[in-house]
VOPAGU-2260 file (C-alpha; in pm, 1 decimal, decimal comma):
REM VOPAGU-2260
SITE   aa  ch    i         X         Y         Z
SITE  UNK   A    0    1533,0   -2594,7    -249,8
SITE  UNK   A    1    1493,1   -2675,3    -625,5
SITE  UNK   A    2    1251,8   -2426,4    -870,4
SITE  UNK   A    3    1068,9   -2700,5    -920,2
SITE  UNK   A    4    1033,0   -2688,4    -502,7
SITE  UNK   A    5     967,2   -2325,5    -511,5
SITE  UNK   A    6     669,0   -2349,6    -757,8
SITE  UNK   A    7     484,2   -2671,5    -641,8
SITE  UNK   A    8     117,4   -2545,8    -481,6
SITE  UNK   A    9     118,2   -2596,2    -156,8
SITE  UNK   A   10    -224,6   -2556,5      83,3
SITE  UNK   A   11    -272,0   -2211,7     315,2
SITE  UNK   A   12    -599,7   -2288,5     585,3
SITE  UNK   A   13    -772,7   -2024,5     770,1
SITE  UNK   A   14   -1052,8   -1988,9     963,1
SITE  UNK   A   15   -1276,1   -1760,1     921,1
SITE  UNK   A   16   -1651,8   -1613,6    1055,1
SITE  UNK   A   17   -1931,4   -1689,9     816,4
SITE  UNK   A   18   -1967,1   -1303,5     729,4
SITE  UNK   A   19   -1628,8   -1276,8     663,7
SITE  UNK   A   20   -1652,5   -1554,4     396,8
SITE  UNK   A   21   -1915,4   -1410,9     241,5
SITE  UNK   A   22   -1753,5   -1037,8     200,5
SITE  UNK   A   23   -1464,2   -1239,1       4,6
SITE  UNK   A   24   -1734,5   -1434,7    -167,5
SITE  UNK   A   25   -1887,1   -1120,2    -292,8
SITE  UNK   A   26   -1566,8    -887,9    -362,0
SITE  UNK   A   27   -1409,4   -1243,9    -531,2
SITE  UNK   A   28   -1744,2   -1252,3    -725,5
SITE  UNK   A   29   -1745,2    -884,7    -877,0
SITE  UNK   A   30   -1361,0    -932,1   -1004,7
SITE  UNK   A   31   -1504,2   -1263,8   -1176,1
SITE  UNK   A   32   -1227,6   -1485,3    -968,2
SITE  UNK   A   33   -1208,1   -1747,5    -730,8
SITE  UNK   A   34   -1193,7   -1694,6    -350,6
SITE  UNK   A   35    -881,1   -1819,3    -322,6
SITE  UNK   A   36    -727,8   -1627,5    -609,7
SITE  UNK   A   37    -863,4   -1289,7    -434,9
SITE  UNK   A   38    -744,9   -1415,8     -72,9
SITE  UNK   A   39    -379,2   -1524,2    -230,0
SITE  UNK   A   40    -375,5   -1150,2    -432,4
SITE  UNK   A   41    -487,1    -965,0    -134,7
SITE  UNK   A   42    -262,7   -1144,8     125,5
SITE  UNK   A   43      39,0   -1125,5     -99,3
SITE  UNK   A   44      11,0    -759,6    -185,3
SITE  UNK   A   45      -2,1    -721,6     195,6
SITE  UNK   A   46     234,1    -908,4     292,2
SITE  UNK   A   47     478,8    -688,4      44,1
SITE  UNK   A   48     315,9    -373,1     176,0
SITE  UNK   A   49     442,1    -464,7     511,7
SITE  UNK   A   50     778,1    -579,6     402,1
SITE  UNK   A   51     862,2    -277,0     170,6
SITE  UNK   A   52     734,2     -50,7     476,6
SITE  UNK   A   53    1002,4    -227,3     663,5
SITE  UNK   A   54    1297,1    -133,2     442,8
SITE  UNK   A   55    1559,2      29,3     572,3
SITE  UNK   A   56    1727,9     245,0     245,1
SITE  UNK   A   57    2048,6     406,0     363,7
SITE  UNK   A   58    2202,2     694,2     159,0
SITE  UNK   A   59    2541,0     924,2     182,1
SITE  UNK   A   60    2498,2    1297,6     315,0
SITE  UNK   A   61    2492,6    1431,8     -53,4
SITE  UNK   A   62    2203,8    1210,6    -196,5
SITE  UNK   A   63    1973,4    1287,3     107,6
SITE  UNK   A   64    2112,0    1662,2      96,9
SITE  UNK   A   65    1960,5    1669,9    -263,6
SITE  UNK   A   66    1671,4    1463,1    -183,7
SITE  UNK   A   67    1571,1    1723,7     119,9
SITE  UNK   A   68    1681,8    2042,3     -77,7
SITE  UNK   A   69    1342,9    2076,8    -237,0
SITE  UNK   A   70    1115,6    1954,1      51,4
SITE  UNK   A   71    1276,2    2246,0     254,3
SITE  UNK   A   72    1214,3    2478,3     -36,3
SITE  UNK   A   73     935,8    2722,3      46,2
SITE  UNK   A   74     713,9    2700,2    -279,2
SITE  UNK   A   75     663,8    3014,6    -495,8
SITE  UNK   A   76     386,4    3235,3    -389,5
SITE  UNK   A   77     103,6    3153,1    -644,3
SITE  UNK   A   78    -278,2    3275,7    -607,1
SITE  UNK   A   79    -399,7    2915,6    -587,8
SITE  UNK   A   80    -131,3    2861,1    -320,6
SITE  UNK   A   81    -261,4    3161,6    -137,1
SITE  UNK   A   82    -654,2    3077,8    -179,5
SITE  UNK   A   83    -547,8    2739,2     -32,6
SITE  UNK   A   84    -344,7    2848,0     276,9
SITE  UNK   A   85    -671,2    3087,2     344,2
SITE  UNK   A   86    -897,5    2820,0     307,0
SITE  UNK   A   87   -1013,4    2702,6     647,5
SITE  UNK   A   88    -955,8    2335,1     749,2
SITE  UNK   A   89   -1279,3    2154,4     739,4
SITE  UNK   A   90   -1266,8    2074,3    1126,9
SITE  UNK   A   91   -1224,1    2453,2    1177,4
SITE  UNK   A   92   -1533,5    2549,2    1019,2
C-alpha cells in the first residue's frame, strides 16, 4: 500500500438510534465540530485504548525487581497517612 493509499478518505457507516444521534449531535455541537470529526476522535482514541490495554510489555527479573521494590515498600508513617487509614470507607458509614 502506497502513503498516498494510506491517507486517501475512505467512508465508515453506522447505524445508529435517533437518540443516539442526537447525544453526538449535541456533545459534537459544544466542542464546535462536526459529527463525524467527534465520532472519528472518539472511536480512534478507543480503539487505541483497547489496543494499548492489550500490550503485552515483557521485562528481565532486575527491571521488574526495581519496578516492584517501591510498590512493596510500606510508606512512612505520616499524620495524614494515619488520619486516612482511620477514616472510615464511605460504604462503612
Amino acid at each position: 500500500m502506497s502513503i498516498a493509499q494510506a491517507s486517501e478518505a475512505v467512508s465508515i457507516n453506522i447505524r445508529a438510534k435517533a437518540r443516539q444521534r442526537d447525544l453526538i449531535d449535541q456533545a459534537a455541537d459544544r466542542l464546535g465540530r462536526s459529527r463525524s470529526d467527534f465520532m472519528l476522535d472518539a472511536a480512534c482514541r478507543e480503539a487505541q485504548n483497547v489496543l494499548l490495554d492489550q500490550a503485552f510489555i515483557t521485562v528481565d527479573g532486575e527491571t521488574f525487581a526495581k519496578f516492584q521494590q517501591p510498590i512493596d515498600a510500606p510508606l512512612p508513617p505520616t499524620d495524614k497517612l494515619r488520619r486516612l487509614l482511620k477514616t472510615p470507607a464511605p460504604w462503612e458509614k
